[in-house]
C-alpha positions as CSV (number, residue, x, y, z in Angstrom):
1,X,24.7,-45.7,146.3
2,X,26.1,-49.2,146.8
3,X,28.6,-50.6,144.9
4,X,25.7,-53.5,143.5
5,X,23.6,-50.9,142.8
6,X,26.5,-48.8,140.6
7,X,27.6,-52.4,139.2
8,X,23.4,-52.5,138.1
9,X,23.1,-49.3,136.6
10,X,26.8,-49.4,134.7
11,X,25.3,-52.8,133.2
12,X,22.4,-51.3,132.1
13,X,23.5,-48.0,130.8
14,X,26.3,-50.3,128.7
15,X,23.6,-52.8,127.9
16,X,21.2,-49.6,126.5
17,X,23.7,-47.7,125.0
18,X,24.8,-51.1,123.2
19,X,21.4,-51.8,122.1
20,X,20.6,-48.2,120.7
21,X,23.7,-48.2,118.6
22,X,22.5,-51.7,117.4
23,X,18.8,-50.6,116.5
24,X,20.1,-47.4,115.0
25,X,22.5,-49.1,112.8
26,X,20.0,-52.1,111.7
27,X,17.3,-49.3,111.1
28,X,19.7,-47.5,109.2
29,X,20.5,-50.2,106.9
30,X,17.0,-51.1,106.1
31,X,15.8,-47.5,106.1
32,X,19.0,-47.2,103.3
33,X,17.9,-50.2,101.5
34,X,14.5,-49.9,101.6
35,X,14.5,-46.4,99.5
36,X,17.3,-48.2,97.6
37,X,15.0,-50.5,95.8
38,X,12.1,-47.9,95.6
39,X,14.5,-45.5,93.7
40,X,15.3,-48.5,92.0
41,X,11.6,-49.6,90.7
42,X,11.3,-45.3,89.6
43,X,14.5,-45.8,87.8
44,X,12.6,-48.7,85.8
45,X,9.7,-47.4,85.0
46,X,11.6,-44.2,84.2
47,X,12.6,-45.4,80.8
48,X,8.8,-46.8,79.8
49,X,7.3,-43.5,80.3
50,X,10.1,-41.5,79.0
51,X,10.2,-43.3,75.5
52,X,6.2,-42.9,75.4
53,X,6.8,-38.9,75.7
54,X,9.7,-38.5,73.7
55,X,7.6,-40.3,70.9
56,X,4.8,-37.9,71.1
57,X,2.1,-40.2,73.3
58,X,0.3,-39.1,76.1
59,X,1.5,-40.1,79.8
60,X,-0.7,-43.5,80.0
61,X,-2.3,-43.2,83.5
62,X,-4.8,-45.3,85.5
63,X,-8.6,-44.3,85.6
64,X,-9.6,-46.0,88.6
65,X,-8.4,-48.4,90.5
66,X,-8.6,-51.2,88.3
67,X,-8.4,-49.5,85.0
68,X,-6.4,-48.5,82.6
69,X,-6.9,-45.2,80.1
70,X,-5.9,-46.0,76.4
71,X,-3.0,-45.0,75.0
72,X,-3.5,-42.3,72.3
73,X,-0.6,-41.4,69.5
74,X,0.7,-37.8,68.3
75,X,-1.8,-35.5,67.7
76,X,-4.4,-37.8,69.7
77,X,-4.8,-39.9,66.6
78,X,-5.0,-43.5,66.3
79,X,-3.6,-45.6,69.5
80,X,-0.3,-46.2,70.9
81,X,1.2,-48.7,72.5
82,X,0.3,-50.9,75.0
83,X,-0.2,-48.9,78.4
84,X,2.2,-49.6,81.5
85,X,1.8,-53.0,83.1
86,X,0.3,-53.8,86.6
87,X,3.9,-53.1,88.2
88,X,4.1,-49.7,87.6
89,X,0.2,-49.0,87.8
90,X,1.2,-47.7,91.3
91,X,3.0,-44.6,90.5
92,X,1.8,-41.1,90.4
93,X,3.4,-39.8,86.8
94,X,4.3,-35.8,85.9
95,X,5.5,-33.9,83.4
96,X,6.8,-30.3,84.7
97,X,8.7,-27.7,83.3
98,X,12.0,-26.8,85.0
99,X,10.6,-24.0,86.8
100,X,7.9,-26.8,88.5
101,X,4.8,-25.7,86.3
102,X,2.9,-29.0,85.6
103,X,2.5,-30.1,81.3
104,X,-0.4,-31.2,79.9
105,X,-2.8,-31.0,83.2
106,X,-2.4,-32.8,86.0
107,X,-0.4,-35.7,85.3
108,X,-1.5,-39.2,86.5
109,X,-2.4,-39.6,90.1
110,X,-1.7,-43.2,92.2
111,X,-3.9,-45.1,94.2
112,X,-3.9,-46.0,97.5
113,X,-6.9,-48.1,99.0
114,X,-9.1,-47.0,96.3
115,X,-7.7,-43.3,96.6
116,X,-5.7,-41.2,94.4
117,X,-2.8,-39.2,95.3
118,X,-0.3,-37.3,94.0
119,X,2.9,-35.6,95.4
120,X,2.4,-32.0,96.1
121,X,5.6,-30.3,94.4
122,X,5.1,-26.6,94.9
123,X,8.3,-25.1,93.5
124,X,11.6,-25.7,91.1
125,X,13.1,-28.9,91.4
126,X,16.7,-28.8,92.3
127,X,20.0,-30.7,93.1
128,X,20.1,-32.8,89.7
129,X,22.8,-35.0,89.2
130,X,24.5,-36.7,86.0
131,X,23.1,-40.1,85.5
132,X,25.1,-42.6,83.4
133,X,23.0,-42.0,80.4
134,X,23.6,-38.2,80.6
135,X,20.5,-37.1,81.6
136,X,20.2,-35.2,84.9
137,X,18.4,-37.4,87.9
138,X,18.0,-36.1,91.5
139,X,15.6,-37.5,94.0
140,X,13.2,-36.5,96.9
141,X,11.1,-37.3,99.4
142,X,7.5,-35.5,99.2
143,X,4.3,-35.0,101.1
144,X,0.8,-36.1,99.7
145,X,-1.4,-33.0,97.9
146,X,-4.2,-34.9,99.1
147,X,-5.2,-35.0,103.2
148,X,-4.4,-37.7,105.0
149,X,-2.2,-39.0,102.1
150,X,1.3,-41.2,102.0
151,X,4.5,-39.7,101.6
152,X,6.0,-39.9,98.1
153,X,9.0,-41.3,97.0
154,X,10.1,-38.5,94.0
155,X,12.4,-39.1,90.9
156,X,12.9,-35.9,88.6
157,X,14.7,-36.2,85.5
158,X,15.2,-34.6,82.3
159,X,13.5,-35.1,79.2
160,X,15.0,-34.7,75.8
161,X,12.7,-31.0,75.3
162,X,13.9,-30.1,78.5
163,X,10.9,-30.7,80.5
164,X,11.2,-32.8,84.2
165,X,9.8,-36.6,83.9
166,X,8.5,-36.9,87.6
167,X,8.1,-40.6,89.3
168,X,6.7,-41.0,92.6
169,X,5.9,-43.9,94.8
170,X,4.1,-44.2,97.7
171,X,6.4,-45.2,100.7
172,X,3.5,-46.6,102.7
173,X,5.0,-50.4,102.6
174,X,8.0,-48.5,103.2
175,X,6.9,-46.6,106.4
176,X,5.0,-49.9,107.8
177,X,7.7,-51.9,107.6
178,X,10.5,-49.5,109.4
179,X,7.4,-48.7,111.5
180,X,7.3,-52.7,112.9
181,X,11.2,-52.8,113.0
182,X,10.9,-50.0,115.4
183,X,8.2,-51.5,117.6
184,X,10.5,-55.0,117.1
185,X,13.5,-52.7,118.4
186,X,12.3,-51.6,120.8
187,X,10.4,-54.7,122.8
188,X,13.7,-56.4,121.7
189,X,15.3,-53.8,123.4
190,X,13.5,-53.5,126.3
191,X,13.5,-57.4,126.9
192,X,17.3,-57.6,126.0
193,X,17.9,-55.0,129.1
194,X,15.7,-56.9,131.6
195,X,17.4,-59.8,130.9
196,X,20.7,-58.1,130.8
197,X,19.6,-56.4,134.6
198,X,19.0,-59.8,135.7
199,X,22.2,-62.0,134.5
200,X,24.4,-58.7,136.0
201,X,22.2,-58.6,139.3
202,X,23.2,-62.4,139.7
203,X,26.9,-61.9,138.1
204,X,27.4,-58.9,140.7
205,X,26.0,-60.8,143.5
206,X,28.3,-63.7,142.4
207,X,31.2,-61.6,141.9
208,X,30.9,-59.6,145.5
209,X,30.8,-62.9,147.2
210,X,34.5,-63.0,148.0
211,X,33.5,-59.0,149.3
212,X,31.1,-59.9,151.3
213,X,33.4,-62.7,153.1
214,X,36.3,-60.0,153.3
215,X,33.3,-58.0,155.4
216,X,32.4,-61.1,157.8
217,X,35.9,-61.8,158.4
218,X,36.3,-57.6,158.9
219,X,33.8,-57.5,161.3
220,X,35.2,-60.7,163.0
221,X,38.8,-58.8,163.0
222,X,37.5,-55.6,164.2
223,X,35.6,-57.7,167.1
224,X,39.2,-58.6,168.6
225,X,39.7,-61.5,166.8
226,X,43.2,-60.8,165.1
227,X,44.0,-64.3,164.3
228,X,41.3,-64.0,161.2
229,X,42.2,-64.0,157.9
230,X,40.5,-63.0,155.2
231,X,39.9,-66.2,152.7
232,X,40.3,-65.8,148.6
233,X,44.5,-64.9,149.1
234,X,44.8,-67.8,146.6
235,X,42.3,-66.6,143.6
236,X,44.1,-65.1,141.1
237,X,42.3,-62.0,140.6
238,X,42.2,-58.3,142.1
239,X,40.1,-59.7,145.3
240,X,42.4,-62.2,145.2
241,X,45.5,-60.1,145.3
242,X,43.4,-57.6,147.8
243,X,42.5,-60.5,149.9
244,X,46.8,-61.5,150.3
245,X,47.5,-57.7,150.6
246,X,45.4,-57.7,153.4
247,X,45.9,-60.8,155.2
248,X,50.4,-59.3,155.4
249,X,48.7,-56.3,156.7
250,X,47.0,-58.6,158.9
251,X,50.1,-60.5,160.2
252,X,51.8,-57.6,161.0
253,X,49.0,-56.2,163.1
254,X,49.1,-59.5,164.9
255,X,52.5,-59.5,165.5
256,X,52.8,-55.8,166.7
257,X,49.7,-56.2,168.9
258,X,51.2,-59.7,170.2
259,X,54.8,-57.5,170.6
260,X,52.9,-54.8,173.0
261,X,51.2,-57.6,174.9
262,X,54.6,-59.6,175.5
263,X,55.8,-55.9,176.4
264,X,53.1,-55.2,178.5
265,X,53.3,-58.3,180.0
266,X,56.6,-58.4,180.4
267,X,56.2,-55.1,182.1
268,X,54.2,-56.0,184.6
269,X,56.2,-58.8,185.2
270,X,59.4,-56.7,185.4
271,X,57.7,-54.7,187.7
272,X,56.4,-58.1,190.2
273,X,59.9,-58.8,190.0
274,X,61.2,-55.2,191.2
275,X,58.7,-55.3,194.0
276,X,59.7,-59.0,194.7
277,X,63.2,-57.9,194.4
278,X,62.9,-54.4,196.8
279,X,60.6,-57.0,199.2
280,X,63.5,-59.8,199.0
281,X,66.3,-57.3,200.0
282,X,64.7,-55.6,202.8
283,X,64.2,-58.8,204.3
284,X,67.7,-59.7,203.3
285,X,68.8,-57.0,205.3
286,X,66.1,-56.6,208.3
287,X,67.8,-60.1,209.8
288,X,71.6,-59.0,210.0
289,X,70.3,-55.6,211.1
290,X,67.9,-56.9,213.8
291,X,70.9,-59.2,214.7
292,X,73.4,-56.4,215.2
293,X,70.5,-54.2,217.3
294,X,69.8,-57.2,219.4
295,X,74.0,-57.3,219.7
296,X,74.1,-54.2,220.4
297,X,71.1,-54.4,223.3
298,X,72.7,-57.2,224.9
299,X,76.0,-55.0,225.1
300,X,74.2,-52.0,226.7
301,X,72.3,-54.6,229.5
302,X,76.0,-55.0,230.8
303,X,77.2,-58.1,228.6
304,X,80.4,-56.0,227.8
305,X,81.1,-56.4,232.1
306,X,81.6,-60.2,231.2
307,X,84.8,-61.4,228.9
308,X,82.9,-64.4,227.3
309,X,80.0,-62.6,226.8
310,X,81.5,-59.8,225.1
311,X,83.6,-61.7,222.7
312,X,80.3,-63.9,221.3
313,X,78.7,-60.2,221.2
314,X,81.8,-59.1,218.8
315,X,81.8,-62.5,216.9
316,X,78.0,-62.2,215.5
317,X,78.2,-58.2,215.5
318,X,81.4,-59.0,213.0
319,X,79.3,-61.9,211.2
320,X,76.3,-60.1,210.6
321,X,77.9,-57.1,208.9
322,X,79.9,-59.1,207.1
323,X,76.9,-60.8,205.7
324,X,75.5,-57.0,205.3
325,X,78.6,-56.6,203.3
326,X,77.9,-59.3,200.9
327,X,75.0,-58.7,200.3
328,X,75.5,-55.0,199.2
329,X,78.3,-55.7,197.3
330,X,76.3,-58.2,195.4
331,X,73.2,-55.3,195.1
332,X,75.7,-52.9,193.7
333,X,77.5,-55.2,191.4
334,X,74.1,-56.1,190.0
335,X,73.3,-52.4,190.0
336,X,76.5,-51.7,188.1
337,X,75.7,-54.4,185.4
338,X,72.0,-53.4,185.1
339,X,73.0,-49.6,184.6
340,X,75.5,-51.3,181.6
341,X,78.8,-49.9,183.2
342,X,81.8,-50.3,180.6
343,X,84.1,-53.3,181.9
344,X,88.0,-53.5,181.8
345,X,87.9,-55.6,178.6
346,X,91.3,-57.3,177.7
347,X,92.2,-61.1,176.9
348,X,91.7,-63.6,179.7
349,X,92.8,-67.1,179.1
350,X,89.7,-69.1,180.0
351,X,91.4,-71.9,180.9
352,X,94.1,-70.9,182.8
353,X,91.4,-69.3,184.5
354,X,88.9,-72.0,185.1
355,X,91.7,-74.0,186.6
356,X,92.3,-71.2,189.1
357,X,88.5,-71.9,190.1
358,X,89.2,-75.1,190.8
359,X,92.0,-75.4,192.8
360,X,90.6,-72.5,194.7
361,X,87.3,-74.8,195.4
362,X,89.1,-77.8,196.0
363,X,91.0,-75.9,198.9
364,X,87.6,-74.1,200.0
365,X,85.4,-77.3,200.0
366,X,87.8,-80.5,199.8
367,X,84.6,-83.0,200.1
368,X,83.1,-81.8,197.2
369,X,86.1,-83.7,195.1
370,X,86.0,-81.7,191.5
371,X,88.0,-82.2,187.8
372,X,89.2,-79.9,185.2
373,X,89.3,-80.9,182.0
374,X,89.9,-78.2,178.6
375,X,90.8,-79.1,175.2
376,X,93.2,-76.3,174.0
377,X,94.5,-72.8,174.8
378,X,90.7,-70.5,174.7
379,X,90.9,-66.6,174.9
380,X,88.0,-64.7,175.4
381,X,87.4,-60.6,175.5
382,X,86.4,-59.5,179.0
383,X,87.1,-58.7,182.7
384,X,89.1,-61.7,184.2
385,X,87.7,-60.3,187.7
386,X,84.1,-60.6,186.6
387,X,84.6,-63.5,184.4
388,X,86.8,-65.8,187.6
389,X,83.5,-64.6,189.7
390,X,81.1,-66.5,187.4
391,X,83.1,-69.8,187.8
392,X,83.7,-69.1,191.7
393,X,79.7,-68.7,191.6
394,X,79.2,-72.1,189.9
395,X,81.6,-73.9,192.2
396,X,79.9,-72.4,195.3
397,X,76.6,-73.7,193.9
398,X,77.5,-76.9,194.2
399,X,78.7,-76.7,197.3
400,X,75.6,-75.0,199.0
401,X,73.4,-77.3,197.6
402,X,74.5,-81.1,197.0
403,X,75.9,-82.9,199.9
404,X,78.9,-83.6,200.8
405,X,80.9,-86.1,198.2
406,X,78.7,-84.8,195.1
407,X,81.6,-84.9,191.9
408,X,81.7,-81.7,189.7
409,X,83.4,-81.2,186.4
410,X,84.4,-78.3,184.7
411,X,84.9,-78.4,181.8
412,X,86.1,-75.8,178.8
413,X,86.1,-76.2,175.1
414,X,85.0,-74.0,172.0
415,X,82.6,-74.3,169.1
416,X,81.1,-72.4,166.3
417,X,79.2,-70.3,169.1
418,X,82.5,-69.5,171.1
419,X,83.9,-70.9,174.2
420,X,82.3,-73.0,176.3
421,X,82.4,-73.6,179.9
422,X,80.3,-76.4,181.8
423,X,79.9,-77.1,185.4
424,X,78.4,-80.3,185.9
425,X,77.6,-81.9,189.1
426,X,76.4,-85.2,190.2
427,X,74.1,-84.4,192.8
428,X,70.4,-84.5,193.3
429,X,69.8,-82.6,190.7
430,X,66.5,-79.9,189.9
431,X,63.2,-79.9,189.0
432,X,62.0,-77.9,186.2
433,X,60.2,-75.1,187.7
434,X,63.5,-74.6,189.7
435,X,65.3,-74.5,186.3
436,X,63.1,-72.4,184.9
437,X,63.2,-69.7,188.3
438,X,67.2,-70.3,188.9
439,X,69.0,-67.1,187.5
440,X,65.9,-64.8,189.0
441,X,67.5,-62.7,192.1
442,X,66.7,-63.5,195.5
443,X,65.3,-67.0,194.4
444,X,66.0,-70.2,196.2
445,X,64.6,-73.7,195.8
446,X,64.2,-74.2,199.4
447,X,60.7,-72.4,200.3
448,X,60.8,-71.7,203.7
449,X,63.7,-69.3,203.0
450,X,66.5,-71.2,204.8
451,X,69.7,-70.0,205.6
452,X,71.4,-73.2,206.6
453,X,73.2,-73.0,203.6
454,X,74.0,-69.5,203.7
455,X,73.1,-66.9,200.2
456,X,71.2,-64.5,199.3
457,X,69.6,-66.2,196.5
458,X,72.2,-63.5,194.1
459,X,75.0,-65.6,193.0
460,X,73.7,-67.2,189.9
461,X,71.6,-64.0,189.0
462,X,75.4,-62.3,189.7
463,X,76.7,-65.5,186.9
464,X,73.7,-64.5,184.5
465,X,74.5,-60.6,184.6
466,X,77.8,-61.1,184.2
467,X,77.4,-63.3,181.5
468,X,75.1,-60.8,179.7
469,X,77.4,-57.8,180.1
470,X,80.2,-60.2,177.8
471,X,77.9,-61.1,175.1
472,X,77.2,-64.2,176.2
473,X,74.8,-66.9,177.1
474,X,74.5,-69.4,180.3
475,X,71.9,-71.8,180.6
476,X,71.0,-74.5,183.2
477,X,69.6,-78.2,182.7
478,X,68.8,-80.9,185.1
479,X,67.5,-84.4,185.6
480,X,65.7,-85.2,189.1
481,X,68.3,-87.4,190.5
482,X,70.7,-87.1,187.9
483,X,72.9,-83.8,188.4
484,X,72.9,-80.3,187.3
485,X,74.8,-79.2,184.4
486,X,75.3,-74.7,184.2
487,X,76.5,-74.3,180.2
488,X,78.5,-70.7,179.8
489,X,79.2,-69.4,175.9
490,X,81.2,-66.8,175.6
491,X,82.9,-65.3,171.9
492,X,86.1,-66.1,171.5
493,X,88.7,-63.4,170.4
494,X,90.3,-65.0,167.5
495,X,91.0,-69.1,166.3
496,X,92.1,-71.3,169.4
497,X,96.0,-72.3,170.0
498,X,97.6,-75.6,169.4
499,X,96.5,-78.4,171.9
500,X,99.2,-78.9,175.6
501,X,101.4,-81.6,174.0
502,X,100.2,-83.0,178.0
503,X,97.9,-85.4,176.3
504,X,95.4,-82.5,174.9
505,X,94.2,-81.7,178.8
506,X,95.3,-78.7,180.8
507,X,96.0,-79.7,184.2
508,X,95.2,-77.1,187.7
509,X,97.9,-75.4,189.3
510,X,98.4,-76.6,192.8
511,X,98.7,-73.0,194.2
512,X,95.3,-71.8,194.9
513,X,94.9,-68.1,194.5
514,X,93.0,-66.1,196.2
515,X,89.1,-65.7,195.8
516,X,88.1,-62.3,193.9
517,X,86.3,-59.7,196.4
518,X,82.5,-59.7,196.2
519,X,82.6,-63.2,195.7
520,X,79.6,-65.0,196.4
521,X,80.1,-68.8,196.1
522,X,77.5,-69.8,198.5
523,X,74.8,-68.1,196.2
524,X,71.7,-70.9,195.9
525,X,70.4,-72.5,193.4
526,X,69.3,-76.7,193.9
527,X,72.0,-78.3,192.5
């Protein structure tokens, strides 16, 4: 069964049920009243027929329907007074002994439609009670002696010889009337639960409104379409409150389906980039390699017989591995990072550092002029190898890929993220799909795979690793034409020093040490 359908038949069992209490209660209360004022009326006509007896005279009764026996006195001599009036003229009048035998014959019968009738009473009267004057009262209902007659209304009480004095009254007017009150109940009834059916049919329809739109926007959800909501979040009531319950539940559906897409996606594209990656170093590697067999061909077809020949053979056999060299250094230092490898963590003044970095690239590359500028003493947690790599990498860029005069700064300073380095050039600068592809491995901006500028396509992937493995962030941005800037954060170990007294800048050393092994700095990326 629906829920409607249950909401129907609720509404009607609670509008019957209401009802029927109703009509029992109102029929009760006239039923109650009704016999009230008939035991009333025998309770006033009790005292006119009682006085008559108790003064010797006959029970007056009624000889027909429209007359009226004469009263006779004691001894049925002379006449008594006047007879009872038209009101009581409708009771049935007895005198019985206490053990229900009738005195003085049949008593006086009452008519009904031209009828008479009396109450059939076939034994002792019982379950008297004290009445006020002190006589003993009780009172019955009765059948007709007569067929087809009315049900009496009975009042027995005692007489001063002892004898009963028994009233009865027709309940015919009686009857009738609770009889219409019960056909008036029940159309009322029956009318008032139609109409009830009807207002609860359209209350339930109006009320499952907001669940019928939870079910359209269900069906819309279970169709694919997570981004649904249901509607009514904002009524204040139990759909209300279901509808916000479900649109959270919602949410976080979408956002765990939307987490295994991005995961899924970003598995496919980890695994593109593995492929790309495997693809890039094979290829990497197959030109060195074919380079030393093509060496090593020449040298077997007699070059080693000729001095000049044989020392251009060793020359490129020597180059060629050493690119080799590079190149699997870089491929397992990337290896090491990916696999999380624990560094030698210690303090490393970044600074002191950085200036290292450029004096070393000012020796390596004196055309590409470059300035150092830091604003206090900056210690950072990590592996001064790895992190003197990252700047070496930077430098290198530049170098590889702005021509020759391009400026470059570096530049270190902290804020509320950590320490800072920047290495900003002034070349030609990058475009955004380059800036958005620059830290992948094995990418280059130039697309027909160059090597006139030497790399791998590693060194800034090397920077980003590196980077990584510290906690840190590095980020690129570039203006076509206007430069390249590469941003490194790092976390700093603990509140930067007091500022060089040389004017708040740290100058270079003019000793250049020596570049750290596995150094790339010719790694690409269009500066």
């Amino acid at each position: 069964m629906s829920l409607r359908a249950r909401l129907l038949v609720a509404v009607g069992v609670i509008a019957i049920a209401a009802l029927a209490i109703a009509d029992v209660v109102t029929y009760s209360a006239l039923e109650s009243f009704l016999y009230q004022r008939v035991d009333q009326q025998l309770a006033a006509g009790h005292g006119i027929y009682e006085h008559a007896i108790d003064q010797g005279y006959t029970i007056p009764c009624v000889g027909g329907p429209n007359q009226v026996q004469p009263n006779t006195g004691p001894n049925g001599t002379g006449r008594g007074p006047d007879g009872p009036s038209n009101a009581i003229q409708s009771l049935a009048v007895q005198v019985r002994t206490t053990s229900g035998a009738l005195v003085g014959g049949t008593g006086c019968p009452t008519y009904v439609d031209g009828h008479a009738y009396t109450p059939a009473i076939t034994g002792p009267i019982t379950g008297f009670t004290s009445a006020p004057d002190g006589t003993q009262v009780t009172s019955f209902d009765a059948p007709s002696a007569q067929a087809d007659g009315p049900t009496f209304r009975v009042r027995a009480s005692t007489l001063a010889n002892g004898d009963l004095l028994i009233l009865a009254q027709p309940l015919g007017d009686t009857q009738s009337t609770l009889q219409r009150l019960l056909t008036i109940e029940l159309i009322v009834t029956g009318g008032a639960v139609l109409v009830a059916l009807a207002a609860g049919f359209w209350l339930v329809r109006l009320g499952l409104k907001p669940l019928r739109d939870m079910e359209t926007a269900a069906e819309s959800i279970a169709a694919g379409n997570l981004t649904e909501r249901v509607p009514g979040e904002n009524d204040k009531t139990e759909v209300g409150r279901l509808a916000r319950t479900l649109n959270v539940m919602l949410s976080r559906i979408e956002s765990a389906f939307g987490a295994r897409i991005a995961s899924e996606q970003r598995l496919r594209e980890s695994d593109a980039r593995l492929r790309r990656f495997v693809a890039d170093a094979s290829h990497e590697l197959r030109t060195p390699i074919a380079a030393v067999s093509a060496y090593a061909e020449l040298f077997g077809r007699g070059a080693s017989e000729q001095k000049e020949d044989l020392e251009r053979l060793m020359r490129g056999i020597v180059t060629e591995t050493g690119r080799m060299e590079r190149l699997v250094s870089d491929l397992l230092l990337l290896a090491r990072l990916d696999e999380g490898r624990p560094m030698e963590m210690q303090a490393v003044d970044v600074v002191a550092l950085c200036a290292e970095a450029v004096n070393t690239a000012r020796t390596v590359g004196p055309t590409w002029p470059v300035r150092f500028t830091a604003t206090r003493p900056i210690e950072v947690l990590g592996d001064a190898t790895s992190l003197r790599q990252v700047v070496d990498n930077l430098l290198g860029n530049v170098r590889a890929h702005t021509p020759e005069g391009t400026s470059t700064v570096v530049s270190v300073d902290v804020d509320a993220t950590g320490a800072v380095i920047e290495v900003a050039d002034s070349g030609p600068g990058m475009t955004p799909d380059q800036v958005a592809h620059v830290f992948e491995r094995f990418y280059r901006s130039d697309p027909s795979r160059s090597r006139l500028h030497g790399g791998a396509g590693l060194g800034l992937s090397i920077v980003s690793a590196i980077v990584a493995a510290h906690g840190g962030t590095v980020s690129a941005r570039s203006l076509g034409g206007q430069g390249t800037t590469f941003t490194v954060r790092l976390p700093v170990t603990s509140s930067p020093g007091a500022v060089p007294p040389s004017g708040g800048r740290a100058t270079a050393s003019t000793a250049p040490p020596a570049m750290p092994t596995g150094t790339s700095p010719e790694s690409p990326a269009a500066g």
